[in-house]
N, C-alpha and C positions, 0 to 999 in steps of 0.2 A: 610235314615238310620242315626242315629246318630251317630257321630264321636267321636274317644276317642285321647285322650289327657295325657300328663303327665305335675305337672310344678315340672322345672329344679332344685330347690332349695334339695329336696331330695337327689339329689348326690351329696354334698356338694361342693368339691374342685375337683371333676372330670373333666377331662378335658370336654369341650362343644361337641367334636365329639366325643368323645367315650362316652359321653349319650346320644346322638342322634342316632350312632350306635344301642345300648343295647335299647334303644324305639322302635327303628324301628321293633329290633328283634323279640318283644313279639308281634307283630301286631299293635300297635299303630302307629295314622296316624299325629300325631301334636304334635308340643310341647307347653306348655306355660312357660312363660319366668321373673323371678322373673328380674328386672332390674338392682337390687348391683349386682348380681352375673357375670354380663358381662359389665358391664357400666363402666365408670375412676372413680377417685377418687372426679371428680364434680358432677356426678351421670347422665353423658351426653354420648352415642355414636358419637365414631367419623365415618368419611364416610370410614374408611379401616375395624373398628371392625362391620358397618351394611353388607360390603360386604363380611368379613369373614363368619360373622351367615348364611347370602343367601345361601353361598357355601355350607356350612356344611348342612342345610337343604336339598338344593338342592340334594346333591351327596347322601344323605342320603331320599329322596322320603319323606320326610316330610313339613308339611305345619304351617306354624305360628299361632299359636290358640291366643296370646296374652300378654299381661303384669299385673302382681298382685304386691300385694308389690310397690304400686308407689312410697311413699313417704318415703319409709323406707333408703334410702338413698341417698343423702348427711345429717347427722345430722342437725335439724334445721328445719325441712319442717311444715309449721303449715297452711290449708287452710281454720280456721275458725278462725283466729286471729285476734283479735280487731286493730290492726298495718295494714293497706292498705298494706303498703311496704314489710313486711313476707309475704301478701298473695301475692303481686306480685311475688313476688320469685317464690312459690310455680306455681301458675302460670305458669312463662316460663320452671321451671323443666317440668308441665305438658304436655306442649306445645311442647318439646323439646321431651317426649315421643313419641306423637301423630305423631312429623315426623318420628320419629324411626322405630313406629308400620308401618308406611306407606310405609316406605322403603324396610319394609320386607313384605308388600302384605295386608295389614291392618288388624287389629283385635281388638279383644275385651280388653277393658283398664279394669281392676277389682279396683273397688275405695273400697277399707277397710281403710286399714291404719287405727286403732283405737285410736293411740294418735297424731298422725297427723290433727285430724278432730274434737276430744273432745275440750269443752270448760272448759277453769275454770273460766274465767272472766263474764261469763253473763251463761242466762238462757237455757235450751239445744231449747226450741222454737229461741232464739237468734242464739244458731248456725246452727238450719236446715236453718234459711233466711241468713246467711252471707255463707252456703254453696250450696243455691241455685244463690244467685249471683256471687260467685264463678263459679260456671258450665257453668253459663250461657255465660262467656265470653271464652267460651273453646268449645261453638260449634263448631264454625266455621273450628278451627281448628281440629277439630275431621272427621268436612265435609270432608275435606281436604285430611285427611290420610284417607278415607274409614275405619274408626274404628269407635267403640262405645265406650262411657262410661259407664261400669254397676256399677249401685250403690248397695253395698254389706251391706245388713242389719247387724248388729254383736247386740248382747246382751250384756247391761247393765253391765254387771262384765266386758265389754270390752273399752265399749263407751257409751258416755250422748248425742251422736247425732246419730239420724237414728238407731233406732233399731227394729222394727219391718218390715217385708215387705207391710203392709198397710201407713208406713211411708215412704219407699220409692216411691210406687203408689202415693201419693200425691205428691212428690217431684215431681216426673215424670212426673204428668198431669201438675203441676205448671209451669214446664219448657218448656214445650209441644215442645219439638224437637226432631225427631226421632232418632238424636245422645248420649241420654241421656234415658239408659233403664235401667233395674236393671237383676239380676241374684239368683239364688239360690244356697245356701251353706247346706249339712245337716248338716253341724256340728253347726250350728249357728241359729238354732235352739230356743234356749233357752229360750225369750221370748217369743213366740208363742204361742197359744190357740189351733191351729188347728195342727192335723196330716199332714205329709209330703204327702201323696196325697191328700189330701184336698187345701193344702198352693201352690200345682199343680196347682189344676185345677183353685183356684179361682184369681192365681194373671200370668197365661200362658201366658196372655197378654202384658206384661211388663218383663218376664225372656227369655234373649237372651244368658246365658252362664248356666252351673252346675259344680258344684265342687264335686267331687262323695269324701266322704270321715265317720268315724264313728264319735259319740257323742265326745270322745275322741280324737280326730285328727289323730286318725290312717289310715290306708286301710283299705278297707272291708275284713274280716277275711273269711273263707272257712266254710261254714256251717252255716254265717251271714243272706243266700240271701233270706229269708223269711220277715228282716226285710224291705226288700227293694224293694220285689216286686212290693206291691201296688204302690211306686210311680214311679217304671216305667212302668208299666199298664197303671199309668196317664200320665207319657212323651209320650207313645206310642200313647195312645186314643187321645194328642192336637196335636201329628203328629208334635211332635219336632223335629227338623233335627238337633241340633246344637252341639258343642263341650260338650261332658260329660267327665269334666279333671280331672285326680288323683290329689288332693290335699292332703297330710298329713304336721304336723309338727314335724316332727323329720328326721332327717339322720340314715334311718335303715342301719344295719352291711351289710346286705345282699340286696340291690336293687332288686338284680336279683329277687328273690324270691317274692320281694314285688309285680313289675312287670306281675309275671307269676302267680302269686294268684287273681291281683287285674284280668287280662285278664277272668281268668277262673272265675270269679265272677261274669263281663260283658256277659259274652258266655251266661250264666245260665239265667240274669233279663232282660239283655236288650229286646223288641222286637221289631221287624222292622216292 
């Protein structure tokens, strides 16, 4: 069965257990974890804020789906940067994730970040190989935490590196380590040729997370789930088992409701 998911960035300045409470409520079984939203002001966990989250999940019957938003804070993070020494940086931030993820049970790292990872100094072919050698020295530690890296395609108005999911597939084969997969976003979409069951079935092999979310960055709306059928017809027929997480980008007035819409959305396309 496929597991549902919210990430935290939605509730803005809420406290961490009282959204883990209100998640748990609507039936969701994880959360995913944008990292500024709980990390210091180096963009680091300390070992009392990794044992605070354990608790709060814990007491709360919730399981760690993961971290998106990596590089989005500390100001500064660049990991296709022509400077060795920024990408070192970026680097141990990452690395510094991957123990974090580990501490709380390992999960899925979601690598977007879109100006984190664009290039201006050279050609975007230059920055898919200065961020595939990037990756590459972040298996080990990825081995390490029981997590994954997914690399998260974004479109063009977003990013000049990796934008299609046929570009992250060849990242992927290029890297060939099973620490380094990619995921599916509908909202990111944009460049793509193929329909969202088609972009399913043909790349299942390499998507280890989904972002369930609209064209628009919102929740799936109530009366939406026709556009969405097909492709969990297609998650269902590859026999996905994995985190399908609420992604939106805005802080709606009303969580609750978002929550309890997005659930009855799932109820309706998901199939087991």
């Amino acid at each position: 069965m496929m597991r549902r998911a919210v990430c935290n960035e939605m509730f803005g300045n809420q406290e961490f257990a009282r959204t883990c409470a209100l998640v748990k409520s609507c039936g969701f079984a994880g959360i995913e974890i944008a990292p500024y939203t709980l990390s210091n002001v180096n963009g680091y966990f300390s070992t009392s804020t990794l044992a605070h989250i354990r608790s709060i999940l814990e007491a709360n019957e919730l399981s760690f789906a993961g971290f998106h938003w990596l590089f989005a804070h500390p100001e500064g993070m660049h990991i296709t940067s022509s400077d060795p020494q920024a990408r070192r940086r970026a680097l141990d931030h990452l690395k510094g994730l991957l123990f974090a993820a580990g501490e709380l049970g390992g999960g899925f790292l979601i690598l977007g970040s879109p100006k984190q990872r664009s290039v201006s100094d050279a050609t975007p072919e230059e920055g898919m190989r200065r961020l595939v050698g990037f990756l590459q020295e972040a298996t080990e530690a990825a081995k390490e935490a029981n997590s994954i890296i997914c690399l998260e395609a974004l479109p063009k108005k977003d990013s000049n590196v990796m934008n299609t999911l046929a570009e992250a597939r060849a990242m992927v084969e290029q890297i060939g380590n099973p620490a380094i997969q990619s995921m599916f976003d509908f909202h990111n979409c944009g460049d793509e040729t193929l329909s969202w069951h088609e972009l399913l079935r043909e790349y299942m092999p390499i998507i280890r997370h989904v972002h369930i979310n609209r064209n628009d960055g919102g929740h799936p709306l109530p009366g939406s789930e026709g556009l969405f059928r097909a492709a969990f017809k297609e998650l269902a027929a590859q026999k996905y088992h994995g985190w399908v997480s609420l992604e939106i980008f805005t802080i709606p007035a009303d969580p609750l409701r978002v929550l309890l819409e997005t659930r009855d959305f799932l109820d309706s396309v998901v199939h087991t």
